[in-house]
C-alpha angles and dihedrals in degrees: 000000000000112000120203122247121226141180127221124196116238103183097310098331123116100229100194116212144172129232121181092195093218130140115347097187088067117074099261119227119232107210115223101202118214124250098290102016122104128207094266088066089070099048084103096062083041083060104046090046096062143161079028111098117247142182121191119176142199116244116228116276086037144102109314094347110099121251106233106197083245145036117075110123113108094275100066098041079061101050077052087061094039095057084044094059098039086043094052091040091240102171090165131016154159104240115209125184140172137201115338086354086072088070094048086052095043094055092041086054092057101079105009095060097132087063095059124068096188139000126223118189133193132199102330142099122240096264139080108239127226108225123240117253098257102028088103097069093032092058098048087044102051101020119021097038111041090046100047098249103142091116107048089056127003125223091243096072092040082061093043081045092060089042109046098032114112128179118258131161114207102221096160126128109262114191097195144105107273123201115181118191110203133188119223097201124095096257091065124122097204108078123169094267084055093048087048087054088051087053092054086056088039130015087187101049116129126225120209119187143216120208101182105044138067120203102321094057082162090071097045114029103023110150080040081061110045099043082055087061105035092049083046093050096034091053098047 
């Protein structure tokens, strides 16, 4: 599969994404990518989708979207979502996100819920997260850097990350069907107080675990992982 890249306007910012152009009778999947992954990193789950339609795009500040000097609160990471579905003509979708990009989805959910028609969820509780003073240079040191990441996401929008995150707890009612993905390892970021806050959105979600993996399942568990998605998806 080779999927087309694309580019929609947000007010002046190039958001990348990716469209593999399959099949449009099937409910297509819009890929929310997590903090420092860029649309390319999801071509594998495009592929095994097929012949399901699916976008996945490629937040500001990453991989072949531009990198304004501000705009990185949540707001803004939603209005990227937002230009990616008008731009991709996405009247209905699953919506699928991952890390940090579950925040992003979560916050775009809240007022757009007559566009989704489910919500998976991976690793990560219901709330968008302020970044430690410090984190910024923590992160490119130990992490970007060392693993060769600058171009997934640039330091500049690590340091537009610390500056413009704020707290918030979603605590809105979500009627749809809800599929969380949860590590079991210590590295995880999904812990029981964080499944408990996914049942006050939704008394009907369903948690799948992975006993094998911490935080990144798609690295260890992969094919567990995708055939999780795709039977949700497909049963629905």
């Amino acid at each position: 599969m080779k999927a087309e890249s694309k580019i929609a306007d947000n007010n002046g910012v190039r958001i990348h994404y990716l469209d593999s152009n399959s099949d449009s009778s099937m409910v297509p999947v819009l890929i929310c990518p997590g903090l420092s992954e860029t649309a390319e990193e999801y071509t594998d789950l495009m592929a095994y989708m097929m012949p399901r339609r699916c976008v996945a795009l490629s937040f500001r500040g990453r991989g072949g979207s531009d990198t304004p000097e501000a705009g990185y609160d949540l707001a803004q990471h939603i209005v990227d979502i937002e230009c990616v579905v008008q731009a991709a003509g996405l009247n209905r979708f699953h919506l699928y996100a991952y890390s940090r990009g579950v925040s992003y989805a979560l916050g775009y959910a809240e007022n757009n819920l007559s566009r989704i028609s489910s919500l998976i969820v991976q690793d990560y509780p219901a709330m968008h997260k302020r970044m430690p003073d410090g984190w910024a240079n923590q992160y490119i040191s130990s992490y970007l850097v060392p693993f060769s990441r600058q171009r997934n996401i640039r330091p500049e929008a690590i340091r537009g990350i610390q500056l413009e995150s704020e707290h918030l707890q979603f605590n809105y009612a979500l009627p749809k069907k809800l599929l969380v993905l949860r590590g079991m390892l210590e590295d995880s970021l999904l812990d029981d107080e964080g499944v408990d806050g996914y049942r006050k959105l939704n008394a009907d979600v369903i948690v799948k675990n992975f006993e094998r993996s911490g935080h990144d399942i798609r690295s260890t568990e992969r094919d567990h992982l995708y055939k999780t998605i795709g039977d949700f998806i497909n049963s629905l």
